[in-house]
C-alpha positions as CSV (number, residue, x, y, z in Angstrom):
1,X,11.2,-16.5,39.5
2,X,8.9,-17.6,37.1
3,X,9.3,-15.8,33.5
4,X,5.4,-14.6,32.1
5,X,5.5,-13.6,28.7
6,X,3.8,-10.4,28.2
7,X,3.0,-9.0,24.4
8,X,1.3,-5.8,23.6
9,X,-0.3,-4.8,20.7
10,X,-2.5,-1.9,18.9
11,X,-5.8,-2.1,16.4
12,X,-7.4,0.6,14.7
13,X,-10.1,0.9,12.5
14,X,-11.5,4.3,11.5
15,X,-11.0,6.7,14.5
16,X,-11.1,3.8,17.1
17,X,-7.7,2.4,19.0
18,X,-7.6,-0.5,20.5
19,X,-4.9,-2.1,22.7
20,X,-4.5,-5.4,23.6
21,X,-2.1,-6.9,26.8
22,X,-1.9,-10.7,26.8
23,X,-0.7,-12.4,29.6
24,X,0.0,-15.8,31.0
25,X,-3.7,-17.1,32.5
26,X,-6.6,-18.5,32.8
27,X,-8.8,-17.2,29.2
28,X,-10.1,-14.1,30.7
29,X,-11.1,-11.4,27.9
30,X,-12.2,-7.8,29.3
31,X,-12.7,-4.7,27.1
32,X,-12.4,-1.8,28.9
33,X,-12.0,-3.6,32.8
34,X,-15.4,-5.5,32.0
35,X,-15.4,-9.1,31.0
36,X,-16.4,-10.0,27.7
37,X,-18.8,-12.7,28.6
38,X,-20.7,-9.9,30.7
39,X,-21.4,-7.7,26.8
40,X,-24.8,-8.1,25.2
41,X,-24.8,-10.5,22.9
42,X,-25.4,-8.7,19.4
43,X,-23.3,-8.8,16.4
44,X,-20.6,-6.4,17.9
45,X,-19.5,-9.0,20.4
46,X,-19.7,-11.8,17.9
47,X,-17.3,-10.1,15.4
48,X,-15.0,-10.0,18.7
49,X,-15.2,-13.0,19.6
50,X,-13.7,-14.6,16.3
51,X,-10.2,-14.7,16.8
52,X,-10.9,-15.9,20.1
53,X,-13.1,-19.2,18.6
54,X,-10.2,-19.8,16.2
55,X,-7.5,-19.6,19.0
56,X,-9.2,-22.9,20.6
57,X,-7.2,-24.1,23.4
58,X,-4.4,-21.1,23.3
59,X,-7.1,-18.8,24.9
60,X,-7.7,-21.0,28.2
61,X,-3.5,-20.3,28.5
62,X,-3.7,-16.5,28.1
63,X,-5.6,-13.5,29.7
64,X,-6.2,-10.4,27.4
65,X,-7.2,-7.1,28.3
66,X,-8.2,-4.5,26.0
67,X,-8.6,-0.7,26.3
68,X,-10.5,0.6,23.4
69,X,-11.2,4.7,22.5
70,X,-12.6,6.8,20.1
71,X,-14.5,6.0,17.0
72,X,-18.3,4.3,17.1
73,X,-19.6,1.3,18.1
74,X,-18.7,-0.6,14.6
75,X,-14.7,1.0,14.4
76,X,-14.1,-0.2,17.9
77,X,-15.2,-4.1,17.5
78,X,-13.0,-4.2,14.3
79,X,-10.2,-2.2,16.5
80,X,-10.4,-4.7,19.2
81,X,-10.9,-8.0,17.0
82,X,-7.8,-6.6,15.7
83,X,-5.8,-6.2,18.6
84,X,-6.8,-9.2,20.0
85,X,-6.0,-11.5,16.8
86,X,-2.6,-9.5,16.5
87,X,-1.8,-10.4,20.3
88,X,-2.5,-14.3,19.5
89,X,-0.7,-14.4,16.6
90,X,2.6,-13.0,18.6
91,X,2.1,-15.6,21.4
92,X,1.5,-18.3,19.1
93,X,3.1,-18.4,15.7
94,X,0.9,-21.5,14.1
95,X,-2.4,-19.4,15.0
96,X,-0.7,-16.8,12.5
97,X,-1.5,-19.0,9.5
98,X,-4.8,-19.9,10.8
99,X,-5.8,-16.4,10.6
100,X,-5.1,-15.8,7.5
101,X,-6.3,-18.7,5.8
102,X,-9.5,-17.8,7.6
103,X,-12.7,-17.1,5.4
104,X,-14.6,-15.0,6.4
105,X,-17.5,-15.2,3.2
């Protein structure tokens, strides 16, 4: 039987919780049972998208699925950027460093 590495994790900003399955796949991202790629586009969706650009090829490995509550629209894309970073930094150790050495300015 083939052993799939499942990690959990938890983001909040503000009011908002966010939390983030990753498992073994094919680089699917859904908030909430919707894809990502099906969001508008607006500066929400680009804030979540960043850890997923700076992950590079460990994303096309990994499904994530987040389930995001409370808060407004602005506490929620933090909460889940944050889950979702969190999650890839526990399935890959080297995109730890990455995110921290990240600038953001």
């Amino acid at each position: 039987m083939k052993n799939i590495k499942t990690i959990h994790e938890v983001g909040k900003r503000k009011k908002a919780i966010a939390r983030a399955t990753l498992k073994e796949g094919k680089g699917i991202v859904r908030i909430n049972s919707q894809e990502l790629i099906t969001l508008p586009p607006n500066m929400y969706r680009r804030r979540i998208e960043e850890p997923l650009i700076l992950s590079g090829e460990t994303l096309k490995k990994v499904n994530i699925n987040v389930n995001v509550t409370g808060g407004g629209v602005n506490g929620q894309a933090d909460a889940i950027r944050l889950a979702i970073a969190k999650a890839l930094a526990a399935y890959d150790k080297k995109l730890h460093k990455q995110f921290l050495n990240y600038d953001r300015t």
